[in-house]
NUPAMI-316729 format. One record per residue: residue number from 0; chain; x negated, y negated, z of N, C-alpha, C, O, CB in turn. Coordinates in Angstrom, 1 decimal, decimal comma. Glycine has a CB too. Layout:
REC / num / chaine / nx / ny / nz / cax / cay / caz / cx / cy / cz / ox / oy / oz / cbx / cby / cbz
REC / NUM / A / X / Y / Z / X / Y / Z / X / Y / Z / X / Y / Z / X / Y / Z $
...
REM end
This chain:
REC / num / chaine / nx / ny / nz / cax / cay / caz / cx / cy / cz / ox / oy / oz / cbx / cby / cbz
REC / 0 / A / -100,5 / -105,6 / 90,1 / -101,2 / -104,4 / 89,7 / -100,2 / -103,4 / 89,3 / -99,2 / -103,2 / 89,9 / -102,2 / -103,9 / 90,8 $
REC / 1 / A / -100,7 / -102,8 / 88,5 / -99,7 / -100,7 / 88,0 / -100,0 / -99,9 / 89,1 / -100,9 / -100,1 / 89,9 / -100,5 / -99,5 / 86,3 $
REC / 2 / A / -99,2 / -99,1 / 89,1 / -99,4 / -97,7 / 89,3 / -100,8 / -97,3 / 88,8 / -101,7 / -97,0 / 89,5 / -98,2 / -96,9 / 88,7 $
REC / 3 / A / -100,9 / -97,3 / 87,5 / -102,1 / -97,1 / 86,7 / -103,7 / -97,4 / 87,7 / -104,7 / -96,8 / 88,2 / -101,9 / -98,2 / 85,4 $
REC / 4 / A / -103,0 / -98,9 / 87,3 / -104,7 / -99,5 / 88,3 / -105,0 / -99,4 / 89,4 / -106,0 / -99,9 / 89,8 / -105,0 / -100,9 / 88,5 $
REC / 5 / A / -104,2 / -98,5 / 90,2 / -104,2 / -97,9 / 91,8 / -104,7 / -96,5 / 91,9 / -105,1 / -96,0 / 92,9 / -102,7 / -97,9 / 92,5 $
REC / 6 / A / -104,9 / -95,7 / 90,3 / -104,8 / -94,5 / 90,5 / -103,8 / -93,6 / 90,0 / -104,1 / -92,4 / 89,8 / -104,9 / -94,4 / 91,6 $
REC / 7 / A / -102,5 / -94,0 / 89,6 / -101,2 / -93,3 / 89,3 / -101,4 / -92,9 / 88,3 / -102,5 / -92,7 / 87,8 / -100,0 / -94,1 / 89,4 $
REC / 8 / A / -100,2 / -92,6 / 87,6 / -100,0 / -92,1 / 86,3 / -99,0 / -93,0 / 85,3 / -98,6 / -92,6 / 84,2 / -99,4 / -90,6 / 86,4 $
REC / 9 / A / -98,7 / -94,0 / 85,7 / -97,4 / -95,4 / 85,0 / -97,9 / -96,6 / 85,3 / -98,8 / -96,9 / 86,1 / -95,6 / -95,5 / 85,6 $
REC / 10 / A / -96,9 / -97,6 / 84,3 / -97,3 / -98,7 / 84,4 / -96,0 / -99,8 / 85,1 / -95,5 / -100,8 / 84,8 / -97,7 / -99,0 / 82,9 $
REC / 11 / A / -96,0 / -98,5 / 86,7 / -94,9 / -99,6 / 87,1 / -95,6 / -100,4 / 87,9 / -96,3 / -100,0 / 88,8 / -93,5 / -99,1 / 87,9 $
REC / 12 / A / -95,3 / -101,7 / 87,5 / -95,9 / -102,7 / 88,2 / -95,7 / -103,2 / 89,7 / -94,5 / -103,5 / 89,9 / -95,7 / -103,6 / 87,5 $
REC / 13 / A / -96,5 / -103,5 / 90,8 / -96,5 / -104,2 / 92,0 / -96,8 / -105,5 / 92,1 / -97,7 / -106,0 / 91,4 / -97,3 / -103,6 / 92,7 $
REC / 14 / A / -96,0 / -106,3 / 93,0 / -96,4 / -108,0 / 93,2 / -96,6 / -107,8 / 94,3 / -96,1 / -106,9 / 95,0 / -95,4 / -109,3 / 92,8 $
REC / 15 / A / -97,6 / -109,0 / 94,8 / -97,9 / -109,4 / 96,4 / -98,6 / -110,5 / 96,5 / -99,3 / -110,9 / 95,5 / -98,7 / -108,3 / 97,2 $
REC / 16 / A / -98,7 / -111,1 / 97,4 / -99,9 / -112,4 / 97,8 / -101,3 / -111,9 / 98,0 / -102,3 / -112,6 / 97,6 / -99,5 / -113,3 / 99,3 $
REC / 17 / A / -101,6 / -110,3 / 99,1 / -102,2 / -109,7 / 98,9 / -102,5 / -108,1 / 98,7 / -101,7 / -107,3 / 98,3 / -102,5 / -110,2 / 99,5 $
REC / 18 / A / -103,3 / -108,0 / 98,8 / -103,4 / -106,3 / 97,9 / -103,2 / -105,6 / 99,0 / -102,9 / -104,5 / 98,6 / -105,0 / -105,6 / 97,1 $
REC / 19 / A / -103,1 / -105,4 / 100,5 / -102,1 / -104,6 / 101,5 / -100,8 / -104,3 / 100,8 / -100,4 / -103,2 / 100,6 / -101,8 / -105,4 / 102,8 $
REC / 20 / A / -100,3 / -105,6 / 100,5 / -98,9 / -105,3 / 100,4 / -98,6 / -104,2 / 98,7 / -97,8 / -103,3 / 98,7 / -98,1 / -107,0 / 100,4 $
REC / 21 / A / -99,6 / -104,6 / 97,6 / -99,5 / -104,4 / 96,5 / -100,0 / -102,2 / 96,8 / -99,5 / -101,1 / 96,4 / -100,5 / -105,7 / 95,4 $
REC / 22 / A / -100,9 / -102,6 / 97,5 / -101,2 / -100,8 / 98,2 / -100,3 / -100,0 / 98,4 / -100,2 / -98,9 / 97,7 / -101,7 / -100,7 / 99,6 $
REC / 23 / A / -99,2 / -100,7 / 99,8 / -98,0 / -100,2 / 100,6 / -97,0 / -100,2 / 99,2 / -96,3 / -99,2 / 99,1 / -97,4 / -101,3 / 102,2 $
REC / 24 / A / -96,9 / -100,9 / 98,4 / -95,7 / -100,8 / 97,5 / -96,0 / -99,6 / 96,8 / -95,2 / -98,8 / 97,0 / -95,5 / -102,0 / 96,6 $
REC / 25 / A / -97,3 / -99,1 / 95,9 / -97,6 / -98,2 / 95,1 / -97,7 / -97,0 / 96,3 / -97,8 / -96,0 / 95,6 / -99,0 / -98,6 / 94,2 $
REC / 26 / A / -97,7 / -96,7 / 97,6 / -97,5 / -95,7 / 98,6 / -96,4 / -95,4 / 98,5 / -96,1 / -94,2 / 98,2 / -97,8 / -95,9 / 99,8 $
REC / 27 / A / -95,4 / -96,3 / 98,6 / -94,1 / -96,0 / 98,6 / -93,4 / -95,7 / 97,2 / -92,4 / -94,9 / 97,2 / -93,5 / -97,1 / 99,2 $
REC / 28 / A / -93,8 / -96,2 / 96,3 / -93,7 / -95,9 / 94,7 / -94,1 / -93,9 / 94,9 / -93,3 / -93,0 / 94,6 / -95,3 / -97,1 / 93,6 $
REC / 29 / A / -95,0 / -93,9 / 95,3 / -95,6 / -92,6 / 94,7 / -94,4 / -91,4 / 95,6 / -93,7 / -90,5 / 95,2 / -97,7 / -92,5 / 95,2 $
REC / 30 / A / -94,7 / -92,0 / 97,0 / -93,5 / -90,8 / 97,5 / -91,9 / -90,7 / 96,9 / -91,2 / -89,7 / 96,6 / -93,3 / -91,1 / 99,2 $
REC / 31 / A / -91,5 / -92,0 / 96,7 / -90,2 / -91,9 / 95,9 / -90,0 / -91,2 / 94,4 / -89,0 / -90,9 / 93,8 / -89,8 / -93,3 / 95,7 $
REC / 32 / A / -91,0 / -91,3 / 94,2 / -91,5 / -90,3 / 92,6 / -91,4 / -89,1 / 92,9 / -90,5 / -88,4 / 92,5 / -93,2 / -90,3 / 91,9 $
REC / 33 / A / -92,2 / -88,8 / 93,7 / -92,1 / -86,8 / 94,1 / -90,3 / -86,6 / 94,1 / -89,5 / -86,2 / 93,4 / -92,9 / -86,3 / 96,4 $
REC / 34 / A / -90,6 / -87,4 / 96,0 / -89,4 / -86,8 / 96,5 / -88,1 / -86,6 / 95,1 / -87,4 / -85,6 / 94,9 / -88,8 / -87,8 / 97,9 $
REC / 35 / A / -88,1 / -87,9 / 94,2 / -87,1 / -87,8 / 93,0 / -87,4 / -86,8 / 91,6 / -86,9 / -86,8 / 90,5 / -86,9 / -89,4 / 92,6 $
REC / 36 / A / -88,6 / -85,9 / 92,1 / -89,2 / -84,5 / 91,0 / -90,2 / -85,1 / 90,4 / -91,2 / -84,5 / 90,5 / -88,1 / -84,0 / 89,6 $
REC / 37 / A / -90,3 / -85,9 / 89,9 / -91,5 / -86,3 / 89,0 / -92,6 / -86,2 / 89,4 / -93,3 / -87,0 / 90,0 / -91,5 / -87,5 / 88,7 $
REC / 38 / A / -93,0 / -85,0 / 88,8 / -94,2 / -84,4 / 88,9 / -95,7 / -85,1 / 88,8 / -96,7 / -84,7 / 89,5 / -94,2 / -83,5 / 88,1 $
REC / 39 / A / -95,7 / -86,0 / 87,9 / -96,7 / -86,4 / 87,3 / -96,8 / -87,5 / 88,3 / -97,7 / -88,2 / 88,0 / -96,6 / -86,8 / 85,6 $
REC / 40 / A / -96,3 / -87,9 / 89,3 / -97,0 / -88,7 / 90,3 / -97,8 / -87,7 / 91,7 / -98,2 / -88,0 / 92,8 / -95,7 / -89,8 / 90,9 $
REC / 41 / A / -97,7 / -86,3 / 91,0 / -97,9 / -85,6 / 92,8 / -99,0 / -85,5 / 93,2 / -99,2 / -85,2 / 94,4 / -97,5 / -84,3 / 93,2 $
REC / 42 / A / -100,1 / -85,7 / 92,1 / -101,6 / -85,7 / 92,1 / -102,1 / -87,0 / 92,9 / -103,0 / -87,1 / 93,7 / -102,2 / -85,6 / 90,6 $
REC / 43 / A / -101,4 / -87,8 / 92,6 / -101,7 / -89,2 / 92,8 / -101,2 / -89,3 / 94,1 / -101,9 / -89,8 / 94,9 / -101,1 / -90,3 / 91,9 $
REC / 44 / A / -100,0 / -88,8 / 94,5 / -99,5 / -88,9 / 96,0 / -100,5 / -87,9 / 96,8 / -101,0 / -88,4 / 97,8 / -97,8 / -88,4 / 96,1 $
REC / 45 / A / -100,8 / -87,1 / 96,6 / -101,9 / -86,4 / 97,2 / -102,9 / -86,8 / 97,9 / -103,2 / -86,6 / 99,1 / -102,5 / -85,8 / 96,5 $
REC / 46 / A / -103,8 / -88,1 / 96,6 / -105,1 / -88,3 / 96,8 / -104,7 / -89,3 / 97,3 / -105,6 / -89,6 / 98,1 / -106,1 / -88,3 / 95,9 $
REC / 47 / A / -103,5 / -90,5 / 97,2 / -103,3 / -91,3 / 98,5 / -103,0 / -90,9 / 99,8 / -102,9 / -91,7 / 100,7 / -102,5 / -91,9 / 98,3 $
REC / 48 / A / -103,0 / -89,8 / 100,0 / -102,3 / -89,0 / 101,7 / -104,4 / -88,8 / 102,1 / -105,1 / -89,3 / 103,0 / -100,8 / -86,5 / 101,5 $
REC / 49 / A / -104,8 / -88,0 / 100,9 / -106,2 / -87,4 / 101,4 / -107,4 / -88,4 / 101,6 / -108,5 / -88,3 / 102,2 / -106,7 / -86,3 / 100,5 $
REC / 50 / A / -106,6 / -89,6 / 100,8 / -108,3 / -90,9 / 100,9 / -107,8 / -91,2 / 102,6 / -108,8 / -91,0 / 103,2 / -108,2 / -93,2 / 99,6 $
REC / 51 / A / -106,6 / -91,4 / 103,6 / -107,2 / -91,2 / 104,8 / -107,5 / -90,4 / 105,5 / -108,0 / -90,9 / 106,5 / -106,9 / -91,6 / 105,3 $
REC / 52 / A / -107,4 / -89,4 / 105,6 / -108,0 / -88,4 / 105,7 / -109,6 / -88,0 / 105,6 / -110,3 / -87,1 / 106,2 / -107,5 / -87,8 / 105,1 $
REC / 53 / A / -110,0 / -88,8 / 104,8 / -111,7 / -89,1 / 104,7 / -111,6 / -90,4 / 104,6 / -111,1 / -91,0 / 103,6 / -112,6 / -88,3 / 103,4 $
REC / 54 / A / -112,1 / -91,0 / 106,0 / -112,1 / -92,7 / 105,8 / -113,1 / -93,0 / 105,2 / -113,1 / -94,2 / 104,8 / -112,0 / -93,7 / 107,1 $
REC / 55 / A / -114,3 / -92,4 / 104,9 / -115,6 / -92,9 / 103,7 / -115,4 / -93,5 / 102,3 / -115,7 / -94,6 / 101,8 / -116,3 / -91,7 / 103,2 $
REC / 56 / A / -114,6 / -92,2 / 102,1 / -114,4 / -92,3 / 100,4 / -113,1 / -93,2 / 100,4 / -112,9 / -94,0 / 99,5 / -114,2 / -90,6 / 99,5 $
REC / 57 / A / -112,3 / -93,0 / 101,3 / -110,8 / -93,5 / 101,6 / -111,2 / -95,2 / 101,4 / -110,6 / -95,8 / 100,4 / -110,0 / -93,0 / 103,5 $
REC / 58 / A / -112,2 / -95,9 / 102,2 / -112,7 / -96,9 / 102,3 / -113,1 / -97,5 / 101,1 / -112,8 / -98,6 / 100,7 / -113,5 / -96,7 / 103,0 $
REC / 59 / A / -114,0 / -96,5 / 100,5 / -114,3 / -97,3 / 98,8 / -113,5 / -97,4 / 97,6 / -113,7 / -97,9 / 96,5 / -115,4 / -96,6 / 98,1 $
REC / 60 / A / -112,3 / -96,5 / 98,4 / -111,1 / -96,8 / 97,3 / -110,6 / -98,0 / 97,3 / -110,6 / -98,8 / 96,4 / -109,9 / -95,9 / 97,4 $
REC / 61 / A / -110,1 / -98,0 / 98,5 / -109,9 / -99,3 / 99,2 / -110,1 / -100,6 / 98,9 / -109,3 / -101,5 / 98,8 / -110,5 / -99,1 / 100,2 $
REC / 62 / A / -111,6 / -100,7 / 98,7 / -112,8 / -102,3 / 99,0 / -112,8 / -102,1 / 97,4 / -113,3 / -103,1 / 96,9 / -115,0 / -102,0 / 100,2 $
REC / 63 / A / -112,5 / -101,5 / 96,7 / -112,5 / -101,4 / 95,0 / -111,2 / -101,4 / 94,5 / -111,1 / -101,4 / 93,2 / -113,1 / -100,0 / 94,4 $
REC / 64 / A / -110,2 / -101,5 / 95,1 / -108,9 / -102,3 / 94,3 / -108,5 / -102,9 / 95,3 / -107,2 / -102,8 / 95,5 / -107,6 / -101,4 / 93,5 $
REC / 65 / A / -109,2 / -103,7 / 96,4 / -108,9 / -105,0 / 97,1 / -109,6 / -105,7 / 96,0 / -109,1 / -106,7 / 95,5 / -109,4 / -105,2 / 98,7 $
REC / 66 / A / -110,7 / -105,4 / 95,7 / -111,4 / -106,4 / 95,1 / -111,2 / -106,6 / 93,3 / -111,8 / -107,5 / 92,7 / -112,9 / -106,0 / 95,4 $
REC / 67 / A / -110,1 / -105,4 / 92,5 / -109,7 / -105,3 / 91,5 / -108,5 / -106,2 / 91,5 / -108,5 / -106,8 / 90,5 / -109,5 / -104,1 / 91,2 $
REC / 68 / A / -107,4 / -106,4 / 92,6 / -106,6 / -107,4 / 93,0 / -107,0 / -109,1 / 93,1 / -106,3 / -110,0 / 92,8 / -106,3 / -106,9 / 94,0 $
REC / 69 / A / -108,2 / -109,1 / 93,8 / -108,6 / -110,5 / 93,7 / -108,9 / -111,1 / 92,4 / -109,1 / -112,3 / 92,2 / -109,7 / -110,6 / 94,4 $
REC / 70 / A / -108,9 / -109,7 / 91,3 / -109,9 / -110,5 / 90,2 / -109,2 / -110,6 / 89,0 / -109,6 / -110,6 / 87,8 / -111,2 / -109,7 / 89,9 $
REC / 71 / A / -107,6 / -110,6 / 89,7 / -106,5 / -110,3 / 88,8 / -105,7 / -112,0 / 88,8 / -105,3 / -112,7 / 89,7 / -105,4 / -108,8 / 89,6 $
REC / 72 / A / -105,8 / -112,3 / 87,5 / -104,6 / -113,6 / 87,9 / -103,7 / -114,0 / 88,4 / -102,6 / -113,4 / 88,2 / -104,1 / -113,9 / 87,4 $
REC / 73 / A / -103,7 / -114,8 / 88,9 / -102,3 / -115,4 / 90,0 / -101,3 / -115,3 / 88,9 / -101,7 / -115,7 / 87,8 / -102,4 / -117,2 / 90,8 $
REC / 74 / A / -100,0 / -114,9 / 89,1 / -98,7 / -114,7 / 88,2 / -98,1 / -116,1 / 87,9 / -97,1 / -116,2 / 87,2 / -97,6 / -113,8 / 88,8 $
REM end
């Protein structure tokens, strides 16, 4: 999956077996963006800090690119 397809603003790409891992990679993507200036990820790092913060909505983000991952071809 991108950055893109998680929510971001690029098309840097994540690999994984499952979409935990492809999640935690684009988390860590997004804070290494800030902390290195790049603004245009800070919106996106935001709304990944604030989806847990509300586990509702946090949840349907969630159950909708676990399930955007499954429906993605094996590499």
């Amino acid at each position: 999956m991108t950055c893109k397809q998680m929510g971001g603003p690029c098309e840097a790409p994540f690999h994984g077996d499952k979409a935990d891992e492809v999640i935690k990679a684009q988390d860590s993507h997004l804070k290494d963006m800030v902390a290195q200036g790049d603004e245009t990820h800070r919106s996106a790092l935001e709304s990944m800090q604030g989806r847990w913060k509300r586990p509702v909505s946090g949840m349907g983000w969630y159950l909708k690119t676990k399930k955007a991952f499954a429906a993605l071809p094996e590499d």
